[in-house]
C-alpha positions as CSV (number, residue, x, y, z in Angstrom):
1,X,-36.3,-55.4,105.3
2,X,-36.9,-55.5,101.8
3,X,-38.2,-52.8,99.3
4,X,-41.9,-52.4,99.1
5,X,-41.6,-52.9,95.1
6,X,-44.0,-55.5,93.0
7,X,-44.0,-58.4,94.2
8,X,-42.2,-57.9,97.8
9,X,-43.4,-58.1,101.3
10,X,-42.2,-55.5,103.8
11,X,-40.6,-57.8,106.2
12,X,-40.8,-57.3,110.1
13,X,-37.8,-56.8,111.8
14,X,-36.7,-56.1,115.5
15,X,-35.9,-52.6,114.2
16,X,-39.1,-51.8,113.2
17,X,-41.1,-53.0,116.4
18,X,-38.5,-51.1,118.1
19,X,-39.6,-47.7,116.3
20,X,-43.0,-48.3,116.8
21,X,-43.2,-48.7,120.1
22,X,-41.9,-45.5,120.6
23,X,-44.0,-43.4,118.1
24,X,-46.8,-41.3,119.8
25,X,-49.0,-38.8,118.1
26,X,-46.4,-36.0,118.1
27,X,-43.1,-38.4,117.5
28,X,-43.1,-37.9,114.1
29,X,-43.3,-34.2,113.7
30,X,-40.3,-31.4,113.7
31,X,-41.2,-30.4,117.4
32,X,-39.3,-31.4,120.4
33,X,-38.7,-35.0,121.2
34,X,-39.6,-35.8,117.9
35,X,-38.2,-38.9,115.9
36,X,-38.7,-37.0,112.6
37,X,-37.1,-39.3,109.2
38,X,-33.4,-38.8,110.2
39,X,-34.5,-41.4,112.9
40,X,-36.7,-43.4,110.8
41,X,-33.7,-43.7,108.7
42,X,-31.1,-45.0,111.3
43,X,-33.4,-47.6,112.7
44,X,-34.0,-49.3,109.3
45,X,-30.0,-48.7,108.5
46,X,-29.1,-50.8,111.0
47,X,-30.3,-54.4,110.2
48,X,-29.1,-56.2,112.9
49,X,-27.9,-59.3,110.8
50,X,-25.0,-59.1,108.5
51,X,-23.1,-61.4,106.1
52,X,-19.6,-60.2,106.1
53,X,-17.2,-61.7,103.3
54,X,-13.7,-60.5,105.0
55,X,-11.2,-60.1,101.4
56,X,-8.0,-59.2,100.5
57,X,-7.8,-57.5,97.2
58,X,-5.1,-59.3,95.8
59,X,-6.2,-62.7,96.5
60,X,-7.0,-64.7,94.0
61,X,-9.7,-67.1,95.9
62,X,-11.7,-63.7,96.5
63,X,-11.6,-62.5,92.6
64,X,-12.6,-65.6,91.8
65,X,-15.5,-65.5,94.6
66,X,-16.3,-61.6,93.9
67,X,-19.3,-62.8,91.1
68,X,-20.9,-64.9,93.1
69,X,-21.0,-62.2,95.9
70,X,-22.1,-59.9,93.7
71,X,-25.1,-62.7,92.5
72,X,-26.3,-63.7,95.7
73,X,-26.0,-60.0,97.0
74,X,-28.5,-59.2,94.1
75,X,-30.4,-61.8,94.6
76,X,-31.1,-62.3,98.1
77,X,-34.5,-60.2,99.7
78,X,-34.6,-60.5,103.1
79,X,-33.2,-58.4,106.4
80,X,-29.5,-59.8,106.1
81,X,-27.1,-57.1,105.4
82,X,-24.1,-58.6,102.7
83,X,-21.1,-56.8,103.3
84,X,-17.5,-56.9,102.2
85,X,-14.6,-55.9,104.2
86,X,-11.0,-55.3,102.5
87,X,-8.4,-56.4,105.3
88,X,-5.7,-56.0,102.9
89,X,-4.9,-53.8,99.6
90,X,-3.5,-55.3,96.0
91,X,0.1,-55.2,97.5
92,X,-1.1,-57.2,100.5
93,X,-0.6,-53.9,103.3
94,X,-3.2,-53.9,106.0
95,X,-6.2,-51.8,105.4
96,X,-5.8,-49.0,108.6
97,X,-9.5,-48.1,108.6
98,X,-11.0,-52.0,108.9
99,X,-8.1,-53.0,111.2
100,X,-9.9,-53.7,114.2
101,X,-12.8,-55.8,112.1
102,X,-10.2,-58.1,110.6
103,X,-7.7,-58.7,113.7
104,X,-9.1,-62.1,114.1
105,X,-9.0,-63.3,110.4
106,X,-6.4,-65.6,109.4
107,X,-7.6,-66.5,105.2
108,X,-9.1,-65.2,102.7
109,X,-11.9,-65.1,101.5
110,X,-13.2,-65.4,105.0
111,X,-17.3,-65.3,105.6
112,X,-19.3,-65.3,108.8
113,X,-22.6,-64.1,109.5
114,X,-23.2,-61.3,112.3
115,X,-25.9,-60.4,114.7
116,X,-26.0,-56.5,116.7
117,X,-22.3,-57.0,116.1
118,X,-21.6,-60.5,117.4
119,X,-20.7,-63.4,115.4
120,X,-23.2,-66.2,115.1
121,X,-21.5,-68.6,113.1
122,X,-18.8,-69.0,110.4
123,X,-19.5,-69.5,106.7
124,X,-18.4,-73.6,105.6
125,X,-20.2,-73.6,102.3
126,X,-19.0,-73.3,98.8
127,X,-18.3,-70.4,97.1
128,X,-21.6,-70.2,94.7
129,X,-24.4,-67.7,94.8
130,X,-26.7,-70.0,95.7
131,X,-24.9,-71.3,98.6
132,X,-24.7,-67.7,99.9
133,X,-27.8,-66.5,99.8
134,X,-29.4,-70.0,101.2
135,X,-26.9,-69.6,104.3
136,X,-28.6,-66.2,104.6
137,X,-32.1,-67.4,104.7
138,X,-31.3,-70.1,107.0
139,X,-30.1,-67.4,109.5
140,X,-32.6,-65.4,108.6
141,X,-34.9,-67.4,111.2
142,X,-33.0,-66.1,114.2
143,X,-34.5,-62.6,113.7
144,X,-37.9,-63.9,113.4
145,X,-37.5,-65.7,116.4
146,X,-36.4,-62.9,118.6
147,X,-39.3,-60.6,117.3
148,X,-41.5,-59.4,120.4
149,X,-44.9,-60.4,119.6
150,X,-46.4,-57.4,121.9
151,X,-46.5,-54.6,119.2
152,X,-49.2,-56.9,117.3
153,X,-51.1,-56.7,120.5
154,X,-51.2,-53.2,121.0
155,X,-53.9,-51.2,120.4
156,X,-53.7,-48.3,118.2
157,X,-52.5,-45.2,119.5
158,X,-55.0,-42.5,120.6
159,X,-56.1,-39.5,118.5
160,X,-55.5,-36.4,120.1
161,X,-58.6,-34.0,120.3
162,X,-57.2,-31.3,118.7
163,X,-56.7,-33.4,115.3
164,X,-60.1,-35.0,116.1
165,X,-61.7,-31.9,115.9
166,X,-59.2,-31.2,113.0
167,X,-60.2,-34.2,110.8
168,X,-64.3,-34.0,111.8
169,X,-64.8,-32.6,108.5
170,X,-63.7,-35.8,107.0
């Protein structure tokens, strides 16, 4: 999803169909069962698709690389998530709290792209900007190919009469 700013389109994501096809007339309110914004706020959190650069902090492929994170980071609008995880520290220890995301990597910098948590496919391009946030948008396709089409479909959700009679005056 991107920012609703000048210029940008609110994109669709899974996440969003999701939350609307629970909202009812009362989901939204401070009552029971309701979703309220804390909920609002953990659907769109969660993106679904993330670009994960996997770095040590004392390797010198990675400082060289951090800019052009950085760029295409800023750069890129879409619903891929760019994040960075720090296997290892400046003296080259293990990084306890990310231990279980980098069991698997061998190199550094190390970047793979991530759906729901599973890894699609592993990052081969060079280390530009550009090249980043392309890789992104070509990935970007698998979310708008897994979006259910039935929310479009869907008719709007009934009024209740008490804020019919509410809004009459209108």
């Amino acid at each position: 999803m991107t920012d609703s700013g000048p210029g940008r389109r609110l994109r669709r994501t899974p996440q969003l169909f999701r939350f609307c096809s629970q909202l009812t007339p009362h989901s939204l309110g401070d009552g029971p069962g309701a979703m309220g914004l804390g909920k609002l706020a953990t659907v769109f959190a969660d993106q679904g698709m993330e670009l994960r650069e996997y770095y040590a902090a004392a390797c010198g492929h990675c400082q060289a690389m951090a800019p052009a994170w950085k760029a295409a980071q800023k750069a890129y609008i879409g619903p891929v998530t760019f994040r960075q995880i720090e296997c290892h520290d400046k003296n080259w220890n293990p990084v306890p709290e990310n231990a279980e995301l980098c069991k698997d990597i061998r190199g550094f910098p190390t970047i793979k792209m991530f759906k729901d948590g599973k890894e699609l496919a592993d990052y081969e391009g060079n280390r530009s900007s550009s090249s980043l946030v392309d890789f992104a948008k070509q990935h970007e396709k698998i979310l708008t190919q897994s979006m259910p089409l039935l929310p479009a479909f869907l008719p709007p959700p009934q009024v209740l009469p008490r804020r019919a009679a509410a809004a009459s005056f209108l």
